[in-house]
Every structure is written in C-alpha cells, then in structure tokens.
C-alpha positions in Angstrom: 25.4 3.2 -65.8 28.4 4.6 -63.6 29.3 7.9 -64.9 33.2 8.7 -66.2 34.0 10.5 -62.0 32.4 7.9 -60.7 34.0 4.7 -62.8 37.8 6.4 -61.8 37.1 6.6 -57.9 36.2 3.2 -57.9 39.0 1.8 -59.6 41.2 3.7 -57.1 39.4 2.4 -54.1 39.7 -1.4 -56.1 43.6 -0.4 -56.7 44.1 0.9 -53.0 42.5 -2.1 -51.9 44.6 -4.4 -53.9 47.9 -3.0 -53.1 47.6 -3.1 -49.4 46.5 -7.0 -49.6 49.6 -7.4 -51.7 51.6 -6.0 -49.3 49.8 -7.8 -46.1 50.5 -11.4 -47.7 54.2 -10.5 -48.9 54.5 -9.2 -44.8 52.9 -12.4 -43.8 55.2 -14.7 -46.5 58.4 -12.9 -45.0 57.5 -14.2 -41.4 57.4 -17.4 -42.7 60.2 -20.0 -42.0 61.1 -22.3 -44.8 60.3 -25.8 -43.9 62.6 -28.8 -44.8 61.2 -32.0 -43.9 62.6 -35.8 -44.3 60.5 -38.9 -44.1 62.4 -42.1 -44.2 60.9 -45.7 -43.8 62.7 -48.9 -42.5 65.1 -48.3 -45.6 68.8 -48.2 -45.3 71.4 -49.0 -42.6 72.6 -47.4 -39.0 75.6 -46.4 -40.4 73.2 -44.2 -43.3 71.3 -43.4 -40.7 74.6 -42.2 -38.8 76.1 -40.2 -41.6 72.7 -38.1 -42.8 72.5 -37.1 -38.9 76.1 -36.2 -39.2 75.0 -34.0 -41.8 72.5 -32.0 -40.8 74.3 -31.5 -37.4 77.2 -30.2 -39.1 75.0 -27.7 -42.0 74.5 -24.2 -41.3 71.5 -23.2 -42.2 69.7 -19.5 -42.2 67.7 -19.2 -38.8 64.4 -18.9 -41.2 64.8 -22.4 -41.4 63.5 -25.3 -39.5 64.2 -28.6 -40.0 62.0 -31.7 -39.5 63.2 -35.5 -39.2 61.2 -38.7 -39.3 62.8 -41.3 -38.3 61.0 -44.5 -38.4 60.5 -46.7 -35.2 63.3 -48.4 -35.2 65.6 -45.6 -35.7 64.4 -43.3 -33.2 66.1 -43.3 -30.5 69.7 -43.4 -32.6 68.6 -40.2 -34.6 67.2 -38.7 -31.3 70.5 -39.6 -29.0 72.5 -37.9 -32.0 70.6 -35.2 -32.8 
C-alpha cells in the first residue's frame, strides 16, 4: 500500500501528464483546417451544376477552410473549366 506522500506525488505527476496531453491535442486540433466536402452522382442538370459552382466561387470562406468537389464523370471538366 502507497503511503499518503507518496499517493499525492503521483497524482500530480498523473495531473501534469494529463494537462500537457490536453493541451498538445487542442495545439494539434487548432492546426487543423475544417474540411467541407461535396459528392454528387449523375443527379441534376448543367445549369445546377452551373449555379452550385457559381456559388462556391463567389463564398468567402475563412482560410482554415478547404473545400473539396466531386464532380461525377460527366461533369468534370464543366466544374473544373469553372472552377
């Protein structure tokens, strides 16, 4: 059995511990970029195609964000001319 001294300097070293990994992953969460990503399939027309590039072209967005498109085959090179 741990004695009393002995119990408290090892719940320090536990607590010391813990609070410098807390602080590591909120560092490594802050360097993080938030992701927005859009998957579409064959659905929809040019024209819907045209005005959701429109769109995002014209948002502002925080430079901590990246954004993704997936155009489906037959839309690629539209949504990549436009983008």
């Amino acid at each position: 059995m741990l004695g009393k001294s002995t119990r408290a300097a090892v719940s320090k070293i536990i607590s010391a511990h813990l609070r410098r990994q807390f602080h590591a992953s909120r560092q490594a969460e802050a360097a993080r970029k938030f992701f927005v990503g859009g998957n579409w399939k064959c659905n929809g027309s040019v024209s819907q195609i045209d005005g959701l590039v429109s769109m995002l072209n014209q948002s502002t967005l925080s430079t901590n964000t990246e954004v993704v498109v997936c155009p489906s085959q037959v839309y690629i090179q539209g949504v990549q001319s436009k983008i």
